[in-house]
C-alpha positions in Angstrom: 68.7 148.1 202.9 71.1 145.6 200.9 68.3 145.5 198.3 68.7 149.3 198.1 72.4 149.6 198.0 72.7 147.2 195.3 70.5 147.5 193.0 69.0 151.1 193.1 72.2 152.0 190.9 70.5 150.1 187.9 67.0 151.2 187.9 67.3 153.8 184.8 69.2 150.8 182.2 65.8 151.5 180.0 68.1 152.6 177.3 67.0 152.7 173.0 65.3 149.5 172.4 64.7 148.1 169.0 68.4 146.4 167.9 69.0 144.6 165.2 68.7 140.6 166.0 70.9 138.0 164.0 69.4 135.6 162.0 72.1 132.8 162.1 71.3 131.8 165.3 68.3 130.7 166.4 67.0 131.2 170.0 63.0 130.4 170.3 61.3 133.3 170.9 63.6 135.5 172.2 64.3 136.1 168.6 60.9 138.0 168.4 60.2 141.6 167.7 61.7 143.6 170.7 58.2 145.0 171.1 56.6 142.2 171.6 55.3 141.4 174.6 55.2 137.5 176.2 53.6 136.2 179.2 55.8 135.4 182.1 55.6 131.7 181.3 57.0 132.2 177.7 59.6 133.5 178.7 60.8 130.9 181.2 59.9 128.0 178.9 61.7 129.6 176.1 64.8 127.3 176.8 67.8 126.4 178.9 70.2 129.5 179.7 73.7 129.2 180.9 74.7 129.5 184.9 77.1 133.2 185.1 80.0 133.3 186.0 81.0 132.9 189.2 77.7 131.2 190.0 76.5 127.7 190.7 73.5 125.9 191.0 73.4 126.1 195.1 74.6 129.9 194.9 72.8 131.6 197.5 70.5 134.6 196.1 71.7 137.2 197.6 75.3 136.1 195.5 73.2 135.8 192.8 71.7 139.4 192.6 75.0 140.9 193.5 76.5 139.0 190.2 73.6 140.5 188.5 74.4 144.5 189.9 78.3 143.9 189.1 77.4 142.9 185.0 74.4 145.2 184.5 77.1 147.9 186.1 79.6 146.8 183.7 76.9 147.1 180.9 77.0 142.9 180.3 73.5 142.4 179.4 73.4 138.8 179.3 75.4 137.8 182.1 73.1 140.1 183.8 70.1 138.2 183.0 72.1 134.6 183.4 72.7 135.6 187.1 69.1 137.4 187.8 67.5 134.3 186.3 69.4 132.0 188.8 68.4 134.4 191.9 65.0 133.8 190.6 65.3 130.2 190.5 67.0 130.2 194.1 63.9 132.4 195.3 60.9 133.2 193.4 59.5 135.6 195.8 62.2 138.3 195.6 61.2 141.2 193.8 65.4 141.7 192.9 65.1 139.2 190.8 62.1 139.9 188.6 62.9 143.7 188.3 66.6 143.1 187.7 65.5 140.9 184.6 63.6 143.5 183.7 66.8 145.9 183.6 69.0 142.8 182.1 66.2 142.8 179.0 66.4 147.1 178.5 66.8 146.7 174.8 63.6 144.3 174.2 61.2 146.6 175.8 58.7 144.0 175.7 60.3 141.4 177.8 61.5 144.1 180.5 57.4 145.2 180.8 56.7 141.5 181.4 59.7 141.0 184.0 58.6 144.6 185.7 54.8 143.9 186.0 56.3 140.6 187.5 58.3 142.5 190.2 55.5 144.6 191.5 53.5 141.4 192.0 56.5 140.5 194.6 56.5 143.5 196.3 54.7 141.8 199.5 57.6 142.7 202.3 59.5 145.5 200.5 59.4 149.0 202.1 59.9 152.6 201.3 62.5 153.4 197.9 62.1 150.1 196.9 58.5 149.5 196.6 58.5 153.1 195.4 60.9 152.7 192.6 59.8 149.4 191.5 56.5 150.8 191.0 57.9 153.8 189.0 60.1 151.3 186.6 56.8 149.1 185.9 54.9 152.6 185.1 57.7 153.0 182.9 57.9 150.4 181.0 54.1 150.6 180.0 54.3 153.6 178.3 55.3 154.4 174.6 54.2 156.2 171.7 53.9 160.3 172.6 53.5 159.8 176.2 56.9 158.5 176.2 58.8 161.5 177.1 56.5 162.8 179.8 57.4 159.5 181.5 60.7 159.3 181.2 61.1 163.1 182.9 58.7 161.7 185.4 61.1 159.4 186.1 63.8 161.5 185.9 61.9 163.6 188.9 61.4 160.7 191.3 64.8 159.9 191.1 65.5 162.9 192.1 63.3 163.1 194.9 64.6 159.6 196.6 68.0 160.6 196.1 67.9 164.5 197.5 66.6 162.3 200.6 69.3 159.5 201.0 71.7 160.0 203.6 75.2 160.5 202.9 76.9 157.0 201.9 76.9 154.0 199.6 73.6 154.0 198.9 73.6 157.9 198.3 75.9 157.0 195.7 74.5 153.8 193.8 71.3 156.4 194.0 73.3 159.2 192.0 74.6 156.7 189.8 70.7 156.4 189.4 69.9 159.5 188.4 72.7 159.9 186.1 71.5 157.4 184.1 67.9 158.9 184.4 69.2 162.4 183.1 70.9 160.3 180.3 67.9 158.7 179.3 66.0 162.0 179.2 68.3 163.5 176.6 69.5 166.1 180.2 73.4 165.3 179.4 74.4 168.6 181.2 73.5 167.7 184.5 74.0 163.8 184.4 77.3 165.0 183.5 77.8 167.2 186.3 76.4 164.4 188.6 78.9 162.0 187.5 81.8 164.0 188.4 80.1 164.4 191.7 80.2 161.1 191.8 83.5 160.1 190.8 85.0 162.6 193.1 82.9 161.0 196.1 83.6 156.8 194.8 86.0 157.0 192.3 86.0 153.5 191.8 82.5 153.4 191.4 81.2 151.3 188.1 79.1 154.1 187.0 82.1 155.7 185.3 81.4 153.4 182.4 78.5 155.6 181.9 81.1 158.3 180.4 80.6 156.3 177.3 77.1 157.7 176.6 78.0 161.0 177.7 80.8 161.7 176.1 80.1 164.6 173.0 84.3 165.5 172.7 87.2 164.0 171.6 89.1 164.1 175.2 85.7 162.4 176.8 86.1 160.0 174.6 89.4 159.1 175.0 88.9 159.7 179.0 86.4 156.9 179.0 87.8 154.5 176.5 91.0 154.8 179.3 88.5 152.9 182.1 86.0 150.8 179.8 85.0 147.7 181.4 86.3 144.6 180.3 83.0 143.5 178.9 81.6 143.2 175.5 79.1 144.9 176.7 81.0 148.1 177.3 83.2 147.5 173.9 79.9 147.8 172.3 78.7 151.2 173.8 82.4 152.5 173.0 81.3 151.6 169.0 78.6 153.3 169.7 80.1 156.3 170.8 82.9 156.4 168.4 80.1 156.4 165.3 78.6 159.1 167.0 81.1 161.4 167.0 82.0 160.7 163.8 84.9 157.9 163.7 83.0 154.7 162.1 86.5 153.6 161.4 87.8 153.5 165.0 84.1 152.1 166.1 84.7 149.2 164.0 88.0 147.6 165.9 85.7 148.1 169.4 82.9 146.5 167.8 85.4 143.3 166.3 86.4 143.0 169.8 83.2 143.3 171.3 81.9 140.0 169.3 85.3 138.5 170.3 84.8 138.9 173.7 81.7 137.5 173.7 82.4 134.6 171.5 85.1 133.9 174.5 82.8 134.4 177.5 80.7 131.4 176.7 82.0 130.4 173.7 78.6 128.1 173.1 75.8 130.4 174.4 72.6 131.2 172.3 72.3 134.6 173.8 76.0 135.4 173.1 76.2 134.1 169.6 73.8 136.1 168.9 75.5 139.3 170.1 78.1 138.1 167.9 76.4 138.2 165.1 74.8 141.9 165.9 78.7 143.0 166.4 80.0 141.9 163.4 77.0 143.7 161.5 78.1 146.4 163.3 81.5 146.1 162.4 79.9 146.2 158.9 78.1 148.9 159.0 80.7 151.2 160.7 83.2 150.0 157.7 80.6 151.1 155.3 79.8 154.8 157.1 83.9 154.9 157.5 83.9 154.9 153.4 85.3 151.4 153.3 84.3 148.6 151.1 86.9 145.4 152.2 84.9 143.1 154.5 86.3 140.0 156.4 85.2 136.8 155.0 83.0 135.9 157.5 80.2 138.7 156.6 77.4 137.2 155.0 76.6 138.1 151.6 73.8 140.0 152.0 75.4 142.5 154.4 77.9 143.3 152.1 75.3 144.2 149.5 73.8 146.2 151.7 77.3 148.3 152.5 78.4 147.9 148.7 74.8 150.1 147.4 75.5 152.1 150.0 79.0 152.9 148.6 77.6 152.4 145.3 80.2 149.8 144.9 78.9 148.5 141.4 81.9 147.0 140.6 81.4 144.5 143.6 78.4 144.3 143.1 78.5 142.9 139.7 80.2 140.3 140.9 77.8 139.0 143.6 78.2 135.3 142.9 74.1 133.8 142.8 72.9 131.8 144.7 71.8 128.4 144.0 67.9 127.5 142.7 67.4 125.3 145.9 68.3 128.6 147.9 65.4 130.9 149.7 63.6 133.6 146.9 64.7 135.8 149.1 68.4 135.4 148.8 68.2 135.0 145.0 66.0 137.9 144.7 68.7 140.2 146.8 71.7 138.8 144.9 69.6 139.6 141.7 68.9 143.1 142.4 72.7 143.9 143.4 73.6 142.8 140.4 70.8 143.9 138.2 71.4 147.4 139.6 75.3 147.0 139.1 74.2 146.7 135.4 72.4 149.5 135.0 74.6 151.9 136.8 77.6 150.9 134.8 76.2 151.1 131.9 76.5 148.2 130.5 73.3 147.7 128.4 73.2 144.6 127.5 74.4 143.1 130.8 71.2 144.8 132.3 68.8 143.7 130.1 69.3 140.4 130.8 69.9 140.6 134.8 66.8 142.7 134.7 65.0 139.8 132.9 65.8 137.2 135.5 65.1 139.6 138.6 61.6 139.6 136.9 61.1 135.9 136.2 62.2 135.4 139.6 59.3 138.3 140.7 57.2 136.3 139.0 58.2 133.0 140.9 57.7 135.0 144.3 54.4 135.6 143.2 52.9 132.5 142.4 50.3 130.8 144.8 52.1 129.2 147.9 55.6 129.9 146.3 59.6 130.6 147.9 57.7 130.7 151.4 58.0 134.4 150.9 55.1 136.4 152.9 53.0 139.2 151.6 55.3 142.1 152.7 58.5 140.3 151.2 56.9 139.8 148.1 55.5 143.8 148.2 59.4 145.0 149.0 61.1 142.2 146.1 58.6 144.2 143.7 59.7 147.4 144.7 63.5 146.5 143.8 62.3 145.2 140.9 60.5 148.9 140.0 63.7 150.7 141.5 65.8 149.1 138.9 63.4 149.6 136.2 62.9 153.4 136.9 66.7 153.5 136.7 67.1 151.9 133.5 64.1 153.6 132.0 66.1 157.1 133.2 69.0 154.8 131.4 67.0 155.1 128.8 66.1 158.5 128.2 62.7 157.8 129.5 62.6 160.0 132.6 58.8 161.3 132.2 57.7 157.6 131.9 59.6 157.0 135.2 58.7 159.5 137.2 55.0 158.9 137.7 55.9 155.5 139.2 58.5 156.9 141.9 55.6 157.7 144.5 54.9 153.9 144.6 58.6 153.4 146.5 57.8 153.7 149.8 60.3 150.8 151.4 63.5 151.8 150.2 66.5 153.1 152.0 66.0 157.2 151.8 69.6 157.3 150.3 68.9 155.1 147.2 65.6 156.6 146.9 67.7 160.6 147.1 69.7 159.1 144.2 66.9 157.9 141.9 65.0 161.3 142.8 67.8 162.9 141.4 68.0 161.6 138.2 64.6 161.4 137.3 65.3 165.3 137.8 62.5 165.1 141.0 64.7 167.8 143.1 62.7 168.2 145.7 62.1 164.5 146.5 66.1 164.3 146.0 66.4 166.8 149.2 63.7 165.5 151.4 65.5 161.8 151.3 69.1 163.0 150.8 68.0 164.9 154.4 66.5 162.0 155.6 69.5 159.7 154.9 72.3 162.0 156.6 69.6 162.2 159.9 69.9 158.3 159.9 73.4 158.8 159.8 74.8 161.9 160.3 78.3 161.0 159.9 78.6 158.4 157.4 81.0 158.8 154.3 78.2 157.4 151.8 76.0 159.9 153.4 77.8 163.0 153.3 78.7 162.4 149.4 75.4 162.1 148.8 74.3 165.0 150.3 77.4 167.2 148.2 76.1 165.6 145.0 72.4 166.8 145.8 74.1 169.8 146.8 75.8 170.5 143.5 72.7 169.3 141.5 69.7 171.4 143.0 72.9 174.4 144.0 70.7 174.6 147.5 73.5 173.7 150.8 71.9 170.9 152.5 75.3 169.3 154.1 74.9 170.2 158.2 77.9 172.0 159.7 79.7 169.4 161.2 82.2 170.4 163.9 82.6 167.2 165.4 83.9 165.6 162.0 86.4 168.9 161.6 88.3 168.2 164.9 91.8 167.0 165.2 91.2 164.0 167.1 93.8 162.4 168.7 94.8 158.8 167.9 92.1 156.4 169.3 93.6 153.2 171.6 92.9 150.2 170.1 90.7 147.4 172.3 92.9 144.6 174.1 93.7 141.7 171.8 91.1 138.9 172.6 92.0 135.8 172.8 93.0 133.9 170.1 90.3 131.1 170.3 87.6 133.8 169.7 89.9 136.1 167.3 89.7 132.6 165.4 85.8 132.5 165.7 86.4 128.4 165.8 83.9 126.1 167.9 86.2 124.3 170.1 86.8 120.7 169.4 85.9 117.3 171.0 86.7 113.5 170.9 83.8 111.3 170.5 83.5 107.4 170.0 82.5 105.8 167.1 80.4 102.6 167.1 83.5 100.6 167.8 84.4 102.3 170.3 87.5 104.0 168.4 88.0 107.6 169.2 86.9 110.1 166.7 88.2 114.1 166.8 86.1 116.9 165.4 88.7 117.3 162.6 88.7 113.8 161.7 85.6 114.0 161.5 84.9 117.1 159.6 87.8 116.5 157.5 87.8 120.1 156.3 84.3 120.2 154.9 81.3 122.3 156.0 79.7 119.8 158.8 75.8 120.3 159.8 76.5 118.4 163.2 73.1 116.9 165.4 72.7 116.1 168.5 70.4 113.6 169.9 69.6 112.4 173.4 70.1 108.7 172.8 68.0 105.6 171.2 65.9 105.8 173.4 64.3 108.9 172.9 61.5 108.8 169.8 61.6 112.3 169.2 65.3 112.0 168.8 64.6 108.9 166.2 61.8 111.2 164.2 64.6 113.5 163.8 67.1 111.3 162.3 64.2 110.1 160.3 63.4 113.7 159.0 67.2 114.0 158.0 67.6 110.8 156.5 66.4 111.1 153.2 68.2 115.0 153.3 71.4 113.4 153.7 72.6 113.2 150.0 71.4 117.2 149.6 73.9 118.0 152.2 76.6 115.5 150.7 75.6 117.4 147.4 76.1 120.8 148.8 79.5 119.7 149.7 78.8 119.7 154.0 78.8 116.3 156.1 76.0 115.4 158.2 76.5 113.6 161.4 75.2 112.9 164.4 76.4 112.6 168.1 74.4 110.4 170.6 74.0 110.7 174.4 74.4 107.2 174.7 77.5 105.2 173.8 78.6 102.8 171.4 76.3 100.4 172.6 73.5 102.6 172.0 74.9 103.6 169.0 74.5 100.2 167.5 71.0 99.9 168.8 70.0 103.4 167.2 69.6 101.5 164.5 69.4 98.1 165.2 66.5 96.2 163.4 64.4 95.1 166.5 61.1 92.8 166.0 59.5 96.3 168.3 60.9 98.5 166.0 61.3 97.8 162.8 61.9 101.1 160.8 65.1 101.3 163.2 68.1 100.9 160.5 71.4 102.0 159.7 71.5 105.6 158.3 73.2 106.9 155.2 75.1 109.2 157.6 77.4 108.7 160.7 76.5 108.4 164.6 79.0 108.7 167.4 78.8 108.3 171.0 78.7 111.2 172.9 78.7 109.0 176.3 79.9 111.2 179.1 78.2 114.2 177.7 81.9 116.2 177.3 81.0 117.2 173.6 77.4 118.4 174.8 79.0 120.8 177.0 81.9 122.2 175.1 79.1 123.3 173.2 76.6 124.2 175.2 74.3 121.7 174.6 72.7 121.7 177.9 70.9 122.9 180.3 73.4 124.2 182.9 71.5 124.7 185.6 69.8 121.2 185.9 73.2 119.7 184.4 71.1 117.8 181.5 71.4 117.4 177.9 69.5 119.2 175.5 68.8 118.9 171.5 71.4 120.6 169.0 71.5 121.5 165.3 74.9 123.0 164.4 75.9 124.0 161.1 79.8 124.2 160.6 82.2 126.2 157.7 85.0 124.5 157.0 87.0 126.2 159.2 85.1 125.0 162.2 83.1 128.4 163.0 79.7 128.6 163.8 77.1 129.8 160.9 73.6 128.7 162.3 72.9 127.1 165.1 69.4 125.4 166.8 69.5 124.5 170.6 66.0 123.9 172.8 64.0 121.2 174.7 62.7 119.6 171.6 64.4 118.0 168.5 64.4 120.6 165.6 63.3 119.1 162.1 63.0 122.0 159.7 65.6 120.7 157.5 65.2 123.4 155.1 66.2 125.7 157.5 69.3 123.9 158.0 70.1 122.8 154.1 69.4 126.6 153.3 72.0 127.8 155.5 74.5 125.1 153.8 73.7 126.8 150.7 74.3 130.2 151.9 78.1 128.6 152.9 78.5 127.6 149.3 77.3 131.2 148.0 79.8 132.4 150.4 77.1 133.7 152.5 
């Protein structure tokens, strides 16, 4: 029963679904709502993925799965599904595979049902607690909405059944480690915590004691599991996690900094990681923000600092919100607009918001013109409600709170805490509670939060703040995560040496020659799609020169086929020199150190890569096919020079 042994352990990973996704990189559909649910093909045709590690294109399957047990047991998601992926590839009849894809893709709830359904098709040759259990997960995964719960104790009870009947041993235990996870889920943290220390005490070395880290409700549990966290970014993540939920944002935010570190390292040129990296930095922001703190590194994007600086009601900061530029999204401009119109009013500065609120309305207007900004119906719907929020605020500003309030029920999309703030001083004191409430049950023990909730309190004299034990311990100092290394502490892409039509070698830095750098890469001359992309970018180039970043390209071929990209030939005459450089990329070495391939058949692949000028990563497009939105790209070049 290797199958058993293995993988039973993993069964109950169907933990909260419904994480925020990163929008800087850009992975084909896998950037879709979490709900959503593909077809089987989708999601296989959905691009190139990187081998784990430790694995190679001939690794046998059974190496494969038990690479895919070890990372899901050290809660690494993705390496989880790199190595399930290749056990599928290895052999597409194993029902391991398929339902240990489905545990790799636990927070996208919609993939996992796809990956499940696909394992129970496979069952042909599996016996007894696997066919069982397999059939239990895909149940599982079909259900949501009210019936949720009732399934998830049903779970909870066939777990228990198979493991009450497994005999003594290693599977016994991967089966406990099971149902630990199973009471977990279930909210049953009494007895999952009893059955982990039955656990420990039988395999003390078994992985499972990283589930401490969702169990743990004191400060010496904390500490006790942060003492044997896995060394994954996976598991840095869920120690965030707990740390915010027992009220310490501001030790959550170093694990959450390493845990992007960590996986910036792993695979320093993978979709999937980069975008963890991006989710654990606005982490990091977020934490910062509930810890009270308003100081963000220079790599958070603008508009997650507006989001923390409202939050902290940070006017100062955000009065000085630099705007974006015209050519930039109506989105961006309308965000920046509101900060700062909002900023104005709060202050007081009168005349200041006046005018700000002037220009958040002309550009309201813009959003709303036929076909304009690319903004869809629901955008437009929540731009118009900032624009009302900062209206009602100066018309409170004003003196004019009866003409306000009759338009507060028509803000139905804004954060509970702003809205708890307006309520209160259009002297709505019941609407004040009900969203000051709401905002502290969204996070309980946030700084922002808990001062809001005193200032309701003092204003309507009713106690709303919750007691809050868990904030009033003495907790002892919390160990800081392992430095990471300092390539990804750095955030830089690594560097490369390419050719140049000459043949001369070229560096990255010479190259880049400390300027922003929106970097493509093409599979050679002769590839047409590759030519129609060049040809898209072409008459872009001087944008990009204007927006101060350097376009270039980097072939498959070398110099040879460099000159003949655009060589004018009699077959071919639109071929021609561009406005913007092409080096040889012969040998493929740049491709890789990027990850601009497909591992697995050891082919190159198309890439988009858009560069700060201190070499890190700010948007990125890899897949099968030549991307030519350049929009998409020049937009993010803007958002460098807005110091997005």
């Amino acid at each position: 029963m290797y199958w058993v042994r293995k993988s039973v352990i993993l069964m109950a990973s169907l933990v909260l679904a419904g994480w925020p996704l990163a929008a800087q990189t850009h992975v084909m559909s896998r950037a879709a709502d979490p709900w959503a649910v593909p077809v089987w093909e989708e999601i296989f045709n959905e691009g190139p993925f990187d081998l784990p590690v430790g694995g190679t294109v001939g690794t046998p399957v059974e190496k494969a799965l038990e690479l895919g047990w070890a990372a899901l047991h050290a809660l690494d998601e993705r390496e989880a599904e790199r190595a399930f992926r290749l056990a599928i590839t290895r052999d597409e009849n194993r029902a391991a595979g398929y339902f240990g894809l489905a545990l790799a893709n636990d927070r996208r709830p919609g993939r996992a049902s796809v990956c499940a359904a696909r394992a129970v098709e496979k069952l042909a040759g599996t016996t007894g607690g696997e066919r069982r259990l397999i059939n239990a997960l895909a149940a599982l995964c079909q259900v949501r909405g009210p019936g949720r719960r009732a399934a998830e104790m049903n779970w909870v009870r066939e777990l228990r059944a198979v493991w009450a009947a497994a005999p003594a041993g290693v599977e016994k235990n991967d089966l406990a480690a099971l149902y630990v996870r199973g009471l977990a889920r279930a909210g049953l943290a009494p007895e999952a915590r009893l059955r982990l220390r039955e656990l420990r005490a039988a395999a003390p070395d078994h992985p499972a004691r990283a589930y401490d880290l969702w169990l743990a409700i004191r400060p010496a549990e904390a500490l006790d599991a942060l003492a044997v966290i896995p060394p994954t970014a996976g598991a840095h993540r869920a120690a965030g996690e707990m740390l915010e939920s027992l009220g310490r944002p501001e030790d959550a935010v170093r694990w959450f900094a390493a845990a992007s570190a960590l996986a910036a390292s792993r695979h320093p040129a993978d979709m999937e990681d980069w975008r963890f990296v991006e989710e654990m930095r606005t982490a990091a922001v977020s934490a910062r923000t509930a810890a009270g703190l308003a100081d963000f590194p220079d790599d958070v994007p603008v508009s997650d600092r507006i989001d923390g600086w409202l939050r902290l009601e940070a006017w100062d900061r955000l009065a000085a919100v630099p705007r974006y530029p015209e050519t930039s999204s109506l989105t961006d401009r309308m965000t920046v607009g509101h900060a700062r119109a909002l900023a104005a009013v709060m202050s007081g500065r009168a005349d200041d918001a006046e005018a700000e609120l002037a220009e958040l309305v002309a550009l309201m207007a813009e959003a709303r013109a036929p076909g304009a900004g690319g903004m869809t119906a629901a955008e437009v719907a929540a731009a118009a409600e900032l624009v009302t929020e900062v209206q009602l605020h100066q018309l409170a500003a004003r003196g004019e709170t009866e003409a306000a309030r009759g338009q507060f029920a028509s803000l139905r999309h804004l954060p509970p805490g702003r809205l708890a703030r307006l309520a209160l001083r259009l002297d709505l004191p019941l609407e004040a509670i009900r969203n000051a409430r709401m905002a502290s049950q969204m996070r309980p023990n946030a700084q922002p939060e808990k001062r809001l909730l005193l200032a309701i309190t003092t204003a309507t004299e009713q106690r709303l703040p919750p007691e809050d034990e868990v904030a009033a311990m003495d907790w002892p100092p919390v160990p800081a995560p392992a430095a990471p290394p300092p390539a990804a502490d750095s955030g830089q892409m690594p560097s490369w040496s390419v050719l140049d039509a000459a043949g001369t070698p070229r560096t990255l830095e010479e190259i880049q020659d400390g300027r922003p750098a929106v970097i493509l890469f093409f599979l050679g001359h002769e590839c047409r799609h590759c030519m129609d992309q060049l040809r898209t970018f072409e008459p872009m180039a001087a944008r990009f020169e204007q927006a101060g970043a350097r376009l270039i390209a980097i072939s498959a071929d070398g110099p040879d086929g460099v000159n003949q990209t655009w060589a004018s030939l009699e077959t071919d005459p639109v071929r021609r020199q561009f406005s913007f450089p092409v080096f040889a990329g012969a040998g493929l070495e740049a491709f890789r150190q990027w990850g601009v391939m497909d591992s697995f058949y050891g082919q190159a692949i198309h890439g988009v890569f858009v560069l700060d000028a201190g070499r890190r990563l700010r948007w990125r497009h890899l897949g099968v096919e030549p991307f030519t939105d350049v929009s998409d790209v020049l937009a993010a070049v803007y958002g460098l020079a807005a110091g997005q």
